[in-house]
C-alpha positions in Angstrom: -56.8 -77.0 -121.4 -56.7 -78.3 -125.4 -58.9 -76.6 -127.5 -60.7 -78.4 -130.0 -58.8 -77.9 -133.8 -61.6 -75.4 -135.1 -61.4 -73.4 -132.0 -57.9 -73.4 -131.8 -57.8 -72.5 -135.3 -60.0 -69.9 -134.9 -58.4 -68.3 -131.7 -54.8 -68.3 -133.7 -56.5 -65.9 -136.2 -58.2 -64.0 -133.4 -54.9 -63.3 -131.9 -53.0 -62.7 -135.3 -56.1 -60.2 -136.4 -55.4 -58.7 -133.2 -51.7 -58.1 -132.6 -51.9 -57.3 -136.5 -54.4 -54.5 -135.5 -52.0 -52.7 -132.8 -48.9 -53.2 -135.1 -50.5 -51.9 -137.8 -51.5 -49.0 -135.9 -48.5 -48.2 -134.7 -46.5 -48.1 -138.1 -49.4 -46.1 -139.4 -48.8 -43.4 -136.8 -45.1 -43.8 -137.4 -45.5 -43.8 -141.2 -47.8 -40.4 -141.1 -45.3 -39.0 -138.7 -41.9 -39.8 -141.3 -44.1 -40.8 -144.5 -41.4 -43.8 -144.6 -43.9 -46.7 -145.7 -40.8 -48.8 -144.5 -42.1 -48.7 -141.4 -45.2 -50.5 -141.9 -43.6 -53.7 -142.6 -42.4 -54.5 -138.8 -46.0 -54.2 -138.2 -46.8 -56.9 -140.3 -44.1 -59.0 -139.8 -45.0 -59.2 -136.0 -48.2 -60.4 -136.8 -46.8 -62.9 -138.8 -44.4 -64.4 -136.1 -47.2 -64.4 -133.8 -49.5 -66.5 -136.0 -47.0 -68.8 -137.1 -46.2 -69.8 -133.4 -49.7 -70.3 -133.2 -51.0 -71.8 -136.3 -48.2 -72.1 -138.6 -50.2 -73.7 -141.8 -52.3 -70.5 -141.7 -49.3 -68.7 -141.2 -47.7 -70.1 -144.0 -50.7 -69.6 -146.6 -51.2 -66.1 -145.5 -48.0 -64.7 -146.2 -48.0 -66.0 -149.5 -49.7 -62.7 -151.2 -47.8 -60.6 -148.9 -44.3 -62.4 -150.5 -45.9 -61.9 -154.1 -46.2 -58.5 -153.5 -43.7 -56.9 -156.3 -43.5 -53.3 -154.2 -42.4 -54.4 -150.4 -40.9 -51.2 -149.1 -37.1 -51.5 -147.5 -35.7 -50.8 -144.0 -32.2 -49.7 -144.1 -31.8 -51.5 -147.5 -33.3 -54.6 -146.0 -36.1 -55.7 -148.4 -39.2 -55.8 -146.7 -39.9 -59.7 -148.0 -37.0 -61.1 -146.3 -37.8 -59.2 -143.0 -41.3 -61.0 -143.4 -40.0 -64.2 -144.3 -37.5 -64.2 -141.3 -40.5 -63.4 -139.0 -42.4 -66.3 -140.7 -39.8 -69.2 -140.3 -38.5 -67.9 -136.4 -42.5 -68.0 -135.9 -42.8 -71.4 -137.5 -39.5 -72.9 -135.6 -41.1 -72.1 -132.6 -44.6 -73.1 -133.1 -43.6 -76.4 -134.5 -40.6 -77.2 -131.9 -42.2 -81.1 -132.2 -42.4 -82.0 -135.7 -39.3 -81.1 -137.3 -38.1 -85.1 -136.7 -41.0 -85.8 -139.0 -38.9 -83.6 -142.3 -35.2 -85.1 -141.4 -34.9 -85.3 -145.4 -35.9 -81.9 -146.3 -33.9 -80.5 -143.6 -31.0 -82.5 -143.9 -30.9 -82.0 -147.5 -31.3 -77.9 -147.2 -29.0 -77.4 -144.7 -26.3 -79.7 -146.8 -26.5 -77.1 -149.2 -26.6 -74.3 -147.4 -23.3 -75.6 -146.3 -22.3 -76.1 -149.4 -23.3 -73.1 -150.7 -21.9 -71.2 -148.0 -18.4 -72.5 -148.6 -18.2 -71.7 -152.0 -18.7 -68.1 -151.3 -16.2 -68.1 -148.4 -13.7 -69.6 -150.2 -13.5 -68.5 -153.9 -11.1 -69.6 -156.4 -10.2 -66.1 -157.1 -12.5 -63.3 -154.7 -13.2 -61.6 -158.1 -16.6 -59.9 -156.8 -16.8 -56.4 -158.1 -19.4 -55.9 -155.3 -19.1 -58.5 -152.0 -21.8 -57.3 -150.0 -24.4 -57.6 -152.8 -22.8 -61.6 -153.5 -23.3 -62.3 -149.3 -26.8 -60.8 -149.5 -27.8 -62.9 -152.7 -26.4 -65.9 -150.7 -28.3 -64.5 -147.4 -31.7 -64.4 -149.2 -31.3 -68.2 -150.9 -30.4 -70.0 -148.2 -34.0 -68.2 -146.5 -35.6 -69.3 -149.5 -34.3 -72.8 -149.4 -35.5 -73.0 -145.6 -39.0 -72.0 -147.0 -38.8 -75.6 -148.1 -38.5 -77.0 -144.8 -40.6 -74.7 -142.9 -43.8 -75.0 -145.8 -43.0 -79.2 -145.6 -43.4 -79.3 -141.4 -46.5 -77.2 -141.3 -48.7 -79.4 -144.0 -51.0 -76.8 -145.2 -53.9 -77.7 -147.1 -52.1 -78.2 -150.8 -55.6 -77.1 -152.3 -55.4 -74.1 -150.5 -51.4 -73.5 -151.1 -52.3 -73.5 -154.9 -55.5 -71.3 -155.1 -53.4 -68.9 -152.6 -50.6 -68.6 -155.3 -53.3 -68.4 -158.4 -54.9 -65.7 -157.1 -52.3 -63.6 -155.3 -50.6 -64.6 -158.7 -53.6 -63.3 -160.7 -53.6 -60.2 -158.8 -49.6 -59.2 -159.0 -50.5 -59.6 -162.9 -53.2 -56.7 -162.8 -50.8 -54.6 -160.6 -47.8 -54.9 -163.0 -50.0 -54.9 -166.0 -51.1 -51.7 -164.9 -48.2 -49.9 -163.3 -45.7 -51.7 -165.9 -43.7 -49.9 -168.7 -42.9 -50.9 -172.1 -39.3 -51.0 -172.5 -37.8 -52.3 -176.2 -41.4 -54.0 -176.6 -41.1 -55.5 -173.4 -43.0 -55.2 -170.3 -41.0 -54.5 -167.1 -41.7 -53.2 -164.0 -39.3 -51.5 -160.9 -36.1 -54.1 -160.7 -38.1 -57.1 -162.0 -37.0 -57.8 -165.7 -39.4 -58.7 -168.6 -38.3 -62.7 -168.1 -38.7 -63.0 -164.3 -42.0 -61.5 -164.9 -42.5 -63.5 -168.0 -41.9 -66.6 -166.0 -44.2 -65.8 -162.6 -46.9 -65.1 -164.7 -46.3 -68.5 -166.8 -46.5 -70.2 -163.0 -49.6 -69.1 -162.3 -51.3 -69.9 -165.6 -50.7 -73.3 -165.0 -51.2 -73.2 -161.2 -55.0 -71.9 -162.4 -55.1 -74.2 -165.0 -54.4 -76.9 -162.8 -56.8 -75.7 -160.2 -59.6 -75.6 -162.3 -58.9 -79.6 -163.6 -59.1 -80.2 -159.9 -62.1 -78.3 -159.0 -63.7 -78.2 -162.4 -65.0 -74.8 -161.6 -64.6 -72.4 -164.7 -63.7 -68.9 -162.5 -59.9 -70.6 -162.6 -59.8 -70.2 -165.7 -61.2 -66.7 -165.9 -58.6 -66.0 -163.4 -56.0 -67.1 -166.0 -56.7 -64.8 -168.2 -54.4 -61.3 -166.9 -51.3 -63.2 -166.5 -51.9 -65.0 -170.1 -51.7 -61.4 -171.5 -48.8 -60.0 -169.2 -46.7 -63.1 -170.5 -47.6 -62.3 -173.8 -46.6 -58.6 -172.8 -43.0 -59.6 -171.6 -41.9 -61.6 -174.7 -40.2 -64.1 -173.1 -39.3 -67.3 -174.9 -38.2 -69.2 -171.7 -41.7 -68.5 -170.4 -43.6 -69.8 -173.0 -41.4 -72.9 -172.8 -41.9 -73.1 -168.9 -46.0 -72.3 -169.6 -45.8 -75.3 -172.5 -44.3 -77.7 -170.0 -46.6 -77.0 -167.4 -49.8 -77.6 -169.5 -48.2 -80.6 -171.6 -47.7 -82.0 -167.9 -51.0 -81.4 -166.9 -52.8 -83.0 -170.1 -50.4 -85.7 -170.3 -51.1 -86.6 -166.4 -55.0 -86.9 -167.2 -54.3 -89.9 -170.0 -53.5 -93.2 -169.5 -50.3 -94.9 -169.5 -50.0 -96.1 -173.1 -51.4 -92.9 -174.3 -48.8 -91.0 -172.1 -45.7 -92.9 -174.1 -47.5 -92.3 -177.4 -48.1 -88.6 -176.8 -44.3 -88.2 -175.1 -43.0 -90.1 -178.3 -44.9 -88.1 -180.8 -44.0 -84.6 -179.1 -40.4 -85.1 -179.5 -40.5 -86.2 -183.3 -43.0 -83.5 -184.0 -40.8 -81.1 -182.1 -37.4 -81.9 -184.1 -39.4 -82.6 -187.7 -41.0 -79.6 -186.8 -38.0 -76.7 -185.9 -38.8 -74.3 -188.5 -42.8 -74.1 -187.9 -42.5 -73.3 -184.5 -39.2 -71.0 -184.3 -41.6 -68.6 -187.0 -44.5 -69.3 -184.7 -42.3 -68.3 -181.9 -41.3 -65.3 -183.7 -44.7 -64.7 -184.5 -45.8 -64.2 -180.8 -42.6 -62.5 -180.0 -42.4 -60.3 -182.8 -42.7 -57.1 -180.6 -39.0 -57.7 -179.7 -35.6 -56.6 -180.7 -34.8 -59.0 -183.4 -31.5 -58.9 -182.3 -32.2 -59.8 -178.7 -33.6 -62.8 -180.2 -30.4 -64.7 -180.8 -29.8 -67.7 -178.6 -26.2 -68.2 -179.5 -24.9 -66.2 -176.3 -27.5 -67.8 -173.8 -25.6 -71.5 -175.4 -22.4 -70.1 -175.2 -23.1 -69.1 -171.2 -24.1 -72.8 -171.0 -20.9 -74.2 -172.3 -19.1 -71.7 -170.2 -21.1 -72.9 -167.1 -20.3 -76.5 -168.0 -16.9 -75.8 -168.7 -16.3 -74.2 -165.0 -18.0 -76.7 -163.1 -15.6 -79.4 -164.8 -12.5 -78.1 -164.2 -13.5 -77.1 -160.5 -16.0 -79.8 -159.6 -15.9 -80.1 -155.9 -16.2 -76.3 -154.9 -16.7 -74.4 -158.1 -15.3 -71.1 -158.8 -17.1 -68.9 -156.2 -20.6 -67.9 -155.2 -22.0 -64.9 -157.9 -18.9 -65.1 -159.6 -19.8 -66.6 -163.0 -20.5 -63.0 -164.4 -16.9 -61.8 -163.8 -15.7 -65.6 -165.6 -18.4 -64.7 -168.5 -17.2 -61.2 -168.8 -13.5 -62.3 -169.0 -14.4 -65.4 -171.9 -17.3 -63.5 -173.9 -16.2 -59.8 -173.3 -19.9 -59.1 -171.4 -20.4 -60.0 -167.7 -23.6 -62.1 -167.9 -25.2 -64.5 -165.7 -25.7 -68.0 -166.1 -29.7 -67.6 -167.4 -29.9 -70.8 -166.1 -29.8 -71.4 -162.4 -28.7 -75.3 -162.3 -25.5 -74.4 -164.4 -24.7 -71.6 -162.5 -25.1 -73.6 -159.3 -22.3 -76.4 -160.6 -20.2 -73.5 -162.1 -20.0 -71.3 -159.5 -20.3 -74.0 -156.0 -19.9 -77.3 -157.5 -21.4 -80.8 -158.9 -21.8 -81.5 -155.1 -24.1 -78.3 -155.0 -26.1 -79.4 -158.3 -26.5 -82.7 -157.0 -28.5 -81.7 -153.6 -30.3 -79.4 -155.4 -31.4 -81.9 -157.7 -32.0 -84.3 -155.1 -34.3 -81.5 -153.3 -36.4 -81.0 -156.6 -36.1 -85.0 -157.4 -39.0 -85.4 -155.0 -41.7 -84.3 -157.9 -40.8 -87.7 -159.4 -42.4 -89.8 -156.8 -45.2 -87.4 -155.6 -48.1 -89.4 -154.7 -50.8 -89.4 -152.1 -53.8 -87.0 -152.7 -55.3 -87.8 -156.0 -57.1 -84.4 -156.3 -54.5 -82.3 -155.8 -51.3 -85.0 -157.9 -51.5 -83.6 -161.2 -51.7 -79.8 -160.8 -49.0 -79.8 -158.0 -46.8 -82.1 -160.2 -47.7 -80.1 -163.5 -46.7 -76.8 -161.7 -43.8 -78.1 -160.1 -42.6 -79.6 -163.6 -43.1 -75.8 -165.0 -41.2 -74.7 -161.9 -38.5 -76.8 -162.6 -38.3 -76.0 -166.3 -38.0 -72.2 -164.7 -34.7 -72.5 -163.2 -33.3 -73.7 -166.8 -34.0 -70.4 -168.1 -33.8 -68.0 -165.1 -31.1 -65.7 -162.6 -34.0 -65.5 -159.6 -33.0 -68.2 -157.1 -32.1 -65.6 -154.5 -35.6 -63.3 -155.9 -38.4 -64.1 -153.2 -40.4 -62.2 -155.4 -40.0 -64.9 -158.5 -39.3 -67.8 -157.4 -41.5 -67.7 -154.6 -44.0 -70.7 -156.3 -41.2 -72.9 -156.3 -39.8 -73.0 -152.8 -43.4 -73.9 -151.6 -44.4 -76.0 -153.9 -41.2 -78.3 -153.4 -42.3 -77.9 -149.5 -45.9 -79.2 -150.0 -44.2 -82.5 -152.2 -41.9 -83.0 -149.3 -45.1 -83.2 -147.2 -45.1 -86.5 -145.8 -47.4 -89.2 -147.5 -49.4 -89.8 -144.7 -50.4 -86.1 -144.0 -51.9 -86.4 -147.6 -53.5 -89.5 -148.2 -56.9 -90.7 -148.4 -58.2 -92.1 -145.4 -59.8 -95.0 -146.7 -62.0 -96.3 -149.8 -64.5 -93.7 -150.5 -63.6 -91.4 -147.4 -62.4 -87.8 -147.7 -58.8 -86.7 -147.7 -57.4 -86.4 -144.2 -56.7 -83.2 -143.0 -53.1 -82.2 -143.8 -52.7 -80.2 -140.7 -53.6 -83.5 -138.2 -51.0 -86.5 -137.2 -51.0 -89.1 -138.9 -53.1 -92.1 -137.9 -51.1 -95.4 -137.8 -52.1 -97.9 -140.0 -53.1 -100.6 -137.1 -55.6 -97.9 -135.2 -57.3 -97.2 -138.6 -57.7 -101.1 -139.4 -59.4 -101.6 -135.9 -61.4 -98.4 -136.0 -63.0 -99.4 -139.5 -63.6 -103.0 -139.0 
């Protein structure tokens, strides 16, 4: 017997609350027994395969403020996201055995990568790792965040829900670290996340509010914004305020009209190169808490032309997944990373590589369908975006989190999003698509 969608629905979170209950129990008793908090986690992650078999869209939302989390505890080294986020795409691959046909793109384009990917670190130019088991496990933890895509694409959840989920979970990982944070060099940083990757999350979720509160016109949003506004200001970091600056240009520039768009676009970029001097003393200005000498973008363009300059003379396979530090420490005398992921990607696995991801994170150029929800998904995908030009966190669940699902909800087919018809509510993003022949005889 079928249950209707809201009981259904409502038993899936019944059984997850339930299961979730005993589990947690269980690693309660274990963790009072051994005070390893470590073992809390399996707890958890059970009752996240179990709902995602059962209702993988509120699966997928619900483990978004678990992934945020900046503290998961570790099991034999393991961190405790990426046992979660195993439990949540096994849970999802069986619960939605019958709709993968529906995300061939996605999928095809992922695993294409992964392959890609995976080559590149099996067979280096030179195997120059100074540690291999911490290059497999970076490569180990992208590819599950790259199959985030998929999984977040073939479950539809709400998109409305998906971006207050991150806003606030967002909002809340910004009190946390705001409070349990240190100051280093006048730099907020907290545990193993540095000043930029928490510069940049917190950049994310400013404009994720932002854009929230455009589509819901509902001022909390923007009271919401208000503690990861101050921890970016607290971290200093220039690449966020360029990724936050993106995001909201997007977001305005979304809201005018077309001519307006060109004018403003135009504008921008003459104000912006007439302009140099104002804003690099505005710049320091905001960042003037900083090193001065940390401050100095001549190595982060000299990493760049290093990337570029790898990916050239080895274009098909690169020089070797998480090798571009050892390459950067032998040009520039100090093993660096890329500080910007799309470089690294064509340096160290090849143009083939950089061209799939691209084609992955293309789709925000022709995201259409649910007109509430357009703009602030497309503005915080374009800050996204921006991120990776200025960031070392693809493999880092913890930072790059907003990313993988947003470019899952724009893979989202079209039909699971759009309208239903003139003046009718959007159709529910979880329910099959109604072919366009049923709804013209239904509505005449």
């Amino acid at each position: 017997m079928k249950l209707p969608g809201a009981l259904a629905k409502r038993g899936a979170v019944l059984t997850f609350a339930s299961v979730l209950a005993v589990a947690a129990a269980l690693s309660t008793v274990a963790f009072a027994v051994s005070s390893n908090a470590g073992l809390v986690v399996p707890g958890i992650a059970l009752g996240l395969f179990v709902l995602a078999i059962r209702s993988p869209s509120t699966a997928v939302i619900g483990a978004i403020p678990l992934f945020l989390f900046p503290e998961m505890p570790e099991i034999h080294g393991i961190p405790g996201e990426i046992l979660l986020l195993i439990a949540l795409e096994a849970g999802v691959l069986v619960g939605s055995a019958g709709r993968w046909r529906q995300v061939v793109v996605p999928v095809g384009l992922v695993a294409a990568l992964t392959a890609v990917l995976a080559y590149s670190y099996a067979f280096p130019r030179a195997a120059l790792w100074p540690d291999p088991s911490s290059a497999r496990n970076h490569l180990l933890a992208l590819v599950l965040n790259l199959a985030l895509i998929a999984v977040v694409a073939v479950t539809r959840p709400s998109r409305l829900a998906v971006l207050k989920t991150l806003g606030v979970g967002g909002c809340a990982v910004a009190v946390y670290l705001s409070l349990m944070g240190t100051t280093v060099g006048g730099r907020l940083t907290a545990e193993d996340l540095n000043p930029n990757a928490i510069g940049h999350a917190s950049a994310l979720t400013t404009v994720i509010l932002t854009g929230v509160f455009v589509a819901t016109r509902r001022a909390v949003w923007l009271v919401l914004a208000g503690p990861p506004v101050l921890l970016l200001v607290a971290t200093q970091s220039r690449g966020a305020m360029v990724v936050l600056g993106v995001g909201w240009g997007v977001l305005w520039l979304l809201g005018r009209a077309g001519p307006i768009r060109v004018a403003a676009v135009a504008f921008g970029t003459v104000g912006a190169v007439l302009l140099t001097q104002p804003l690099q003393a505005a710049m320091g200005m905001l960042l003037s808490r900083r090193d001065a000498s940390h401050l100095d973008a001549t190595i982060r363009l000299d990493l760049v032309r290093l990337g570029i300059e790898l990916a050239m003379a080895h274009p098909l396979t690169g020089v070797g997944y998480r090798q571009f530090s050892v390459y950067s420490g032998e040009a520039l005398g100090i093993p660096l990373n890329a500080h910007n992921e799309y470089v690294r990607i064509a340096a160290e696995s090849g143009l083939v590589a950089l061209a799939l991801l691209l084609m992955i994170c293309a789709r925000v150029a022709v995201l259409r369908g649910d007109p509430t929800t357009d703009r602030p998904l497309t503005a915080a995908l374009a800050a996204c975006l921006t991120g990776l030009a200025f960031s070392n966190t693809m493999s880092d669940l913890r930072s790059t989190l907003t990313v993988w699902v947003l470019l899952g909800l724009a893979w989202v087919a079209r039909s699971a999003v759009a309208p239903a018809g003139p003046g009718s509510a959007l159709a529910d993003p979880a329910a099959p698509a109604v072919p366009a022949t049923r709804r013209a005889l239904t509505s005449a």
